[in-house]
C-alpha positions as CSV (number, residue, x, y, z in Angstrom):
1,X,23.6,26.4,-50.4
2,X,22.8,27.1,-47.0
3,X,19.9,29.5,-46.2
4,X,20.6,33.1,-45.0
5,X,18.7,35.6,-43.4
6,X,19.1,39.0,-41.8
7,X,16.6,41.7,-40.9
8,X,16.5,45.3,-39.3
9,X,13.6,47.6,-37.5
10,X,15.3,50.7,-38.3
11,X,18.5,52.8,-37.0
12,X,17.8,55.0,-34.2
13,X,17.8,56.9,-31.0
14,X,15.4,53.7,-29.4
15,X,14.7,54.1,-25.7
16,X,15.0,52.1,-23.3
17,X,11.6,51.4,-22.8
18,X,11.0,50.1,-26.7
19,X,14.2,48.1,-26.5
20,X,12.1,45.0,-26.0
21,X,9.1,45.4,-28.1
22,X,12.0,46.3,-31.1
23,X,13.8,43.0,-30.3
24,X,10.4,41.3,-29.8
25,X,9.7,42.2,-33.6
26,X,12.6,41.5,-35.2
27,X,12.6,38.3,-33.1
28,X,9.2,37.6,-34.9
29,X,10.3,38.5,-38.3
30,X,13.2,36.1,-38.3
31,X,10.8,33.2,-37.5
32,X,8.3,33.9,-40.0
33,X,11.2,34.6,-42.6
34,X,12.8,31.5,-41.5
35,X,10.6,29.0,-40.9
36,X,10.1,29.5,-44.7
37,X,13.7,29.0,-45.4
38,X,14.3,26.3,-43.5
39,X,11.6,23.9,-44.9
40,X,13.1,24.9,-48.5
41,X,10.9,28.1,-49.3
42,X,12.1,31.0,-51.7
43,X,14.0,33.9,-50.4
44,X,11.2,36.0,-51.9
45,X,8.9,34.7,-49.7
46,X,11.3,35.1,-47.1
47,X,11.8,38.5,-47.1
48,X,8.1,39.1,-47.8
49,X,6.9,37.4,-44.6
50,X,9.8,38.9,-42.2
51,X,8.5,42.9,-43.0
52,X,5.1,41.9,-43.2
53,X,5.7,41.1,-39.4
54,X,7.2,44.2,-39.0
55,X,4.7,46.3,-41.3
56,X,2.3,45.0,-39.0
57,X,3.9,46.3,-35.4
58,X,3.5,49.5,-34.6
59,X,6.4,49.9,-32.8
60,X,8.4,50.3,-36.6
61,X,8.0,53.3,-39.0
62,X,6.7,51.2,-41.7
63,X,2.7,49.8,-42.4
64,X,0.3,50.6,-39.7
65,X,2.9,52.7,-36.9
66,X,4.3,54.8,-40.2
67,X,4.7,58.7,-39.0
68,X,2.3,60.9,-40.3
69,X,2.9,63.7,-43.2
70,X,2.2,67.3,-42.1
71,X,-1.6,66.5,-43.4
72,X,-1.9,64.0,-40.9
73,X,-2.1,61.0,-43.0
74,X,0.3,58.1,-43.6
75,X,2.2,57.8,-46.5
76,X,4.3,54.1,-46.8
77,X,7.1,53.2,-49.3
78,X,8.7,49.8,-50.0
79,X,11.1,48.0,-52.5
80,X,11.9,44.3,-53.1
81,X,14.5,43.3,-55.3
82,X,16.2,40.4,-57.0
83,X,19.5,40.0,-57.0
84,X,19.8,37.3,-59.7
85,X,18.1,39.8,-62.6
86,X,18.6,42.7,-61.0
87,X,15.0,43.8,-61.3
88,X,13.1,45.6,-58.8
89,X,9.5,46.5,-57.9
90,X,8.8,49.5,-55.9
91,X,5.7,51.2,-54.9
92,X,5.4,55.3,-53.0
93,X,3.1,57.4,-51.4
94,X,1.1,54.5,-50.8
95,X,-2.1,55.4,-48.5
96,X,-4.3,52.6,-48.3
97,X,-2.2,49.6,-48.9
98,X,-1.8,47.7,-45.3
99,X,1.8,45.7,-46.4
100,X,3.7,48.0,-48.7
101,X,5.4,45.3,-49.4
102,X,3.2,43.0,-50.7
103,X,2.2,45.6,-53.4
104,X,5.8,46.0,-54.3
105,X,6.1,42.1,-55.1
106,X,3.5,42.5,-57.5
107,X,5.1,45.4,-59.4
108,X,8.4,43.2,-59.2
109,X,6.2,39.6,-60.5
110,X,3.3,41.5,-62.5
111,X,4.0,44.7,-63.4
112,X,6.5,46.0,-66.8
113,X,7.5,49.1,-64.6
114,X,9.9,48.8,-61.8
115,X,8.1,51.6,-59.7
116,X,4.4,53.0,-58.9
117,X,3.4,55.6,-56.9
118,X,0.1,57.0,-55.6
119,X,-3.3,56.8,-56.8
120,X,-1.7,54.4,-59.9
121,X,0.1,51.9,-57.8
122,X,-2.8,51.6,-55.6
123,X,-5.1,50.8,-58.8
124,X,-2.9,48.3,-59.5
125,X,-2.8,46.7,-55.9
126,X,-6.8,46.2,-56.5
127,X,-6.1,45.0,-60.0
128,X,-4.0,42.2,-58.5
129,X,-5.7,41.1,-55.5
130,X,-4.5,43.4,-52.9
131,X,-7.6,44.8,-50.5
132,X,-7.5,48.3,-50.1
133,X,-7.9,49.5,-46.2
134,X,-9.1,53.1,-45.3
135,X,-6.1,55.6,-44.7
136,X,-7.1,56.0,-41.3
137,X,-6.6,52.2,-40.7
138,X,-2.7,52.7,-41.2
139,X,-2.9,55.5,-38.3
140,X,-1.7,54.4,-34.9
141,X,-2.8,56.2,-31.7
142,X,1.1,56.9,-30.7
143,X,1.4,58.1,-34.1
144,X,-1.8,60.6,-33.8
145,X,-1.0,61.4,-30.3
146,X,2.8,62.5,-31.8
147,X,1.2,64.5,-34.8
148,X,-1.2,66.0,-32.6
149,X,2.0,67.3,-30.1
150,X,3.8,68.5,-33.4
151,X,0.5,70.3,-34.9
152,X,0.7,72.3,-31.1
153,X,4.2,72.7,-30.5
154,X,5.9,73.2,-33.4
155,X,7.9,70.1,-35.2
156,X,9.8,68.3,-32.0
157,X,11.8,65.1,-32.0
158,X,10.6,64.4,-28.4
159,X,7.5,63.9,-29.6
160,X,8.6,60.8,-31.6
161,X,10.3,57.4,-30.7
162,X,12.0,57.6,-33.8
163,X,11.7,61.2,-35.6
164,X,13.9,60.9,-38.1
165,X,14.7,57.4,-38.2
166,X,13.1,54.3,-39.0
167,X,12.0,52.0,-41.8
168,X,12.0,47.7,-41.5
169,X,14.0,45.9,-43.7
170,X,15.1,41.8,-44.9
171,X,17.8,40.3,-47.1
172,X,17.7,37.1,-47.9
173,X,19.3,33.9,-49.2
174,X,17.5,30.2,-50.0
175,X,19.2,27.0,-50.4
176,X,18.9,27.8,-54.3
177,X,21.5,30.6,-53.8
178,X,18.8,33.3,-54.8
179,X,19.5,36.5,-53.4
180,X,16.4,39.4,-52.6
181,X,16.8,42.3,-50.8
182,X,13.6,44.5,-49.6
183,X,12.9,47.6,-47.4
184,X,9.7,49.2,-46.7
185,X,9.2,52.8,-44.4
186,X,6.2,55.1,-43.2
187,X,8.7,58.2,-43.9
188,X,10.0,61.1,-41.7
189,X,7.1,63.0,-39.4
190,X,5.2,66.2,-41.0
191,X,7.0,65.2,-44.3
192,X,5.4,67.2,-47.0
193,X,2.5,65.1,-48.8
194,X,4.1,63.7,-51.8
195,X,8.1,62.9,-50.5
196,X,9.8,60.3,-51.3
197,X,12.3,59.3,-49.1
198,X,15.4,57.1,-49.6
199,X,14.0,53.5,-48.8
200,X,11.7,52.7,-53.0
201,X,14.8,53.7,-54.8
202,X,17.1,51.2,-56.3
203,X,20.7,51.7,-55.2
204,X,19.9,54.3,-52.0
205,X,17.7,52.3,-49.6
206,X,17.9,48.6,-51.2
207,X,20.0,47.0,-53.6
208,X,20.8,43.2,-54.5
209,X,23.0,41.4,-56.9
210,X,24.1,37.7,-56.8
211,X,27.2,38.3,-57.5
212,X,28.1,40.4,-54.7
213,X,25.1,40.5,-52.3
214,X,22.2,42.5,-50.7
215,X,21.5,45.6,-48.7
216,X,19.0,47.2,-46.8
217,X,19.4,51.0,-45.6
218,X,17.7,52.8,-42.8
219,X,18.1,56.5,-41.7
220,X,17.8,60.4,-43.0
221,X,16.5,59.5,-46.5
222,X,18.0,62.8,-48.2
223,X,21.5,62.2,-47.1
224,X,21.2,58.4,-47.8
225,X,20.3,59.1,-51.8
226,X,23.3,61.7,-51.9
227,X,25.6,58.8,-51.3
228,X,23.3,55.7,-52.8
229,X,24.7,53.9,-49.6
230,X,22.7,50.3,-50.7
231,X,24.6,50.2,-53.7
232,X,27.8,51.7,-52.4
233,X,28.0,48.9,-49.9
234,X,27.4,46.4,-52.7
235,X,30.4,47.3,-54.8
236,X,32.4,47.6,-51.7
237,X,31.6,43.8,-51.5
238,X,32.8,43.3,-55.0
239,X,36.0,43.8,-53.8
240,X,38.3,43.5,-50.7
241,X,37.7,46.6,-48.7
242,X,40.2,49.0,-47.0
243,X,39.4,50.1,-43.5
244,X,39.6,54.1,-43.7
245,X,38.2,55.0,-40.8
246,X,40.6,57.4,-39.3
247,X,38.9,57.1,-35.7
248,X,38.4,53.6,-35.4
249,X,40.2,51.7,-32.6
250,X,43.1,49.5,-33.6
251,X,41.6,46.5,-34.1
252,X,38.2,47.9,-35.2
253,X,38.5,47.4,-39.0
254,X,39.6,43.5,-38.5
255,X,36.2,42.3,-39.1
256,X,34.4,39.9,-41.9
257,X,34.2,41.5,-45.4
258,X,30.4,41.9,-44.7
259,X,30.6,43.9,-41.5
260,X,33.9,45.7,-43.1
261,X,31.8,47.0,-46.4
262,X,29.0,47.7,-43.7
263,X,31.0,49.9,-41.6
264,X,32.7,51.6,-44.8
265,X,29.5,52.6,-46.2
266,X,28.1,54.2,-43.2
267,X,31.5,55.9,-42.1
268,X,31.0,57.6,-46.3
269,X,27.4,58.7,-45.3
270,X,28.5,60.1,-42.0
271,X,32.0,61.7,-43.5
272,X,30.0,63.3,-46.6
273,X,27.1,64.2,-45.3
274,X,27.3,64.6,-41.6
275,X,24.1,62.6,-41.6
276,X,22.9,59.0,-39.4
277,X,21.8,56.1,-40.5
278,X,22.6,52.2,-41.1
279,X,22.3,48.9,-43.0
280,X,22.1,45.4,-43.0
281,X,23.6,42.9,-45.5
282,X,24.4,39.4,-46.2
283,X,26.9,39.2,-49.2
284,X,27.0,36.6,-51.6
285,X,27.8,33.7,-49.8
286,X,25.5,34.6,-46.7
287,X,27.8,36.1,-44.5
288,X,25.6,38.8,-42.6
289,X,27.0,42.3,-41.9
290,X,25.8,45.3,-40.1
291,X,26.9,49.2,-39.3
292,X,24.7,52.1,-37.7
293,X,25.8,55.5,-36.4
294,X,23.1,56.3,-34.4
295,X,22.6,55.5,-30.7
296,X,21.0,52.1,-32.0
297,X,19.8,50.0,-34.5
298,X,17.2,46.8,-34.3
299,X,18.5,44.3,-36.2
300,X,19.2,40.6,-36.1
301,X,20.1,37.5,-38.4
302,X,20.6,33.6,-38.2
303,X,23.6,32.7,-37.0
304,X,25.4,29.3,-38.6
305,X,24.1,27.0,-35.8
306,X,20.7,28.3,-36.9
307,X,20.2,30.3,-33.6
308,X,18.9,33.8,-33.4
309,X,21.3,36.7,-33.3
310,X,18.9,39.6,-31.6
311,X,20.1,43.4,-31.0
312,X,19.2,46.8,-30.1
């Protein structure tokens, strides 16, 4: 089978002036995803090395850049899952784990429990190899600098790149047809210590099975789980989706099955719950899709002539 891959750096009001450090990143994460793919690697690995890239750049709400909690520390989140067994590992509240999403691989490889938060999942990173950092070694200056502004002036979106928005994500496919989606987030802003948002759950902000493919979510967290939009889009790939989307243009709903379940699913979380957000998907054969509702979304994915598809 041929290898797919398709990642995102979060749906969002983005600037103009981080349009190119977004596309930068997700630029980045393809080729460190991809290179693996392409010489034959796992689509575990895959996704694992695509958010690691964008863990790592603090222009994305997840790993060192994540918004800070109304305490003024970072709390991350990330799930990986595999769409073969349907199994998932997924690890919250994390506060001194660099790559969220490295911990979460080793609660889907190592651990009987599909999800750890806190204090307990980060024992468990240090029982498996995983280094913890200080918390304050996950705080970025733009992030302080935005906490600070809130702390002062009340809770503001201007103050934030991406105030509501955010969270990296990667679904994969290697030339063994094995199927693994993962997403991984810092959270909302002045989020009360202890929230989970949308992004560790199974179904809401990731969700893979072989038989009909994978999804990654990004957006409000709250209104995502209300509609458990990963797994919504899923089934809508299980079967051949109607276009109901009473405003779109005439020929708006003639796309691929993968961009039409896309759209569908993000058209139910606007229509139910009058909330933004977006997603990223390859289905079951590697066809990628995509749908946002906010002013932008970071994504991209490899096209069939193995060139990069970039977009803000």
């Amino acid at each position: 089978m041929k290898p797919a891959l398709i990642v995102h750096g979060g749906a969002w009001d983005i600037p103009d002036e981080a349009v190119d450090a977004c596309k930068s990143g997700c630029q980045r994460a393809l080729g460190a995803g991809w290179t693996l793919l392409a010489g034959g690697g796992s689509a575990l690995d895959a996704v694992e090395a695509a958010i690691m890239v964008l863990e790592d750049d603090p222009v994305f709400d997840a790993g060192y850049g994540s918004h800070l909690n109304l305490d003024g520390r970072v709390e991350c989140d990330a799930i990986v899952m595999n769409g073969a067994t349907l199994r998932s590992g997924a690890a919250a509240t994390l506060q001194r784990v660099k790559n969220p999403i490295q911990l979460a691989r080793k609660i889907l490889e190592n651990c009987p429990h599909m999800m750890l938060v806190a204090e307990g999942a980060e024992r468990f990173a240090k029982e498996h190899g995983i280094k913890l950092c200080k918390p304050e070694e996950l705080v970025s200056e733009a992030e302080q600098e935005a906490w600070m502004k809130c702390k002062a002036d009340k809770h503001a979106a201007e103050h934030h790149r991406g105030h509501e928005q955010g969270t990296v994500g990667a679904v994969a496919i290697d030339r063994d047809g094995r199927l693994f989606a993962a997403t991984s987030t810092g959270g909302t802003c002045c989020k009360l210590p202890g929230r989970v948002g949308d992004s560790p759950l199974i179904g809401c902000g990731c969700y893979a099975d072989s038989e009909a493919g994978g999804v990654s979510c990004t957006g409000y967290g709250e209104a995502i789980m209300k509609i458990v939009m990963a797994k919504t889009a899923v089934d809508l790939l299980r079967s051949r989706v109607t276009c109901v989307d009473p405003i779109a243009a005439a020929d708006a709903c003639d796309l691929s099955s993968a961009d039409l379940a896309a759209r569908e699913a993000v058209h139910l979380l606007g229509k139910r719950t009058h909330a933004t957000g977006g997603l990223i998907l390859l289905d079951r054969h590697g066809n990628p899709g995509f749908a946002f509702n906010t002013p932008r979304m970071a994504y991209g994915y490899v096209a069939l002539d193995g060139n990069f598809v970039i977009a803000v």
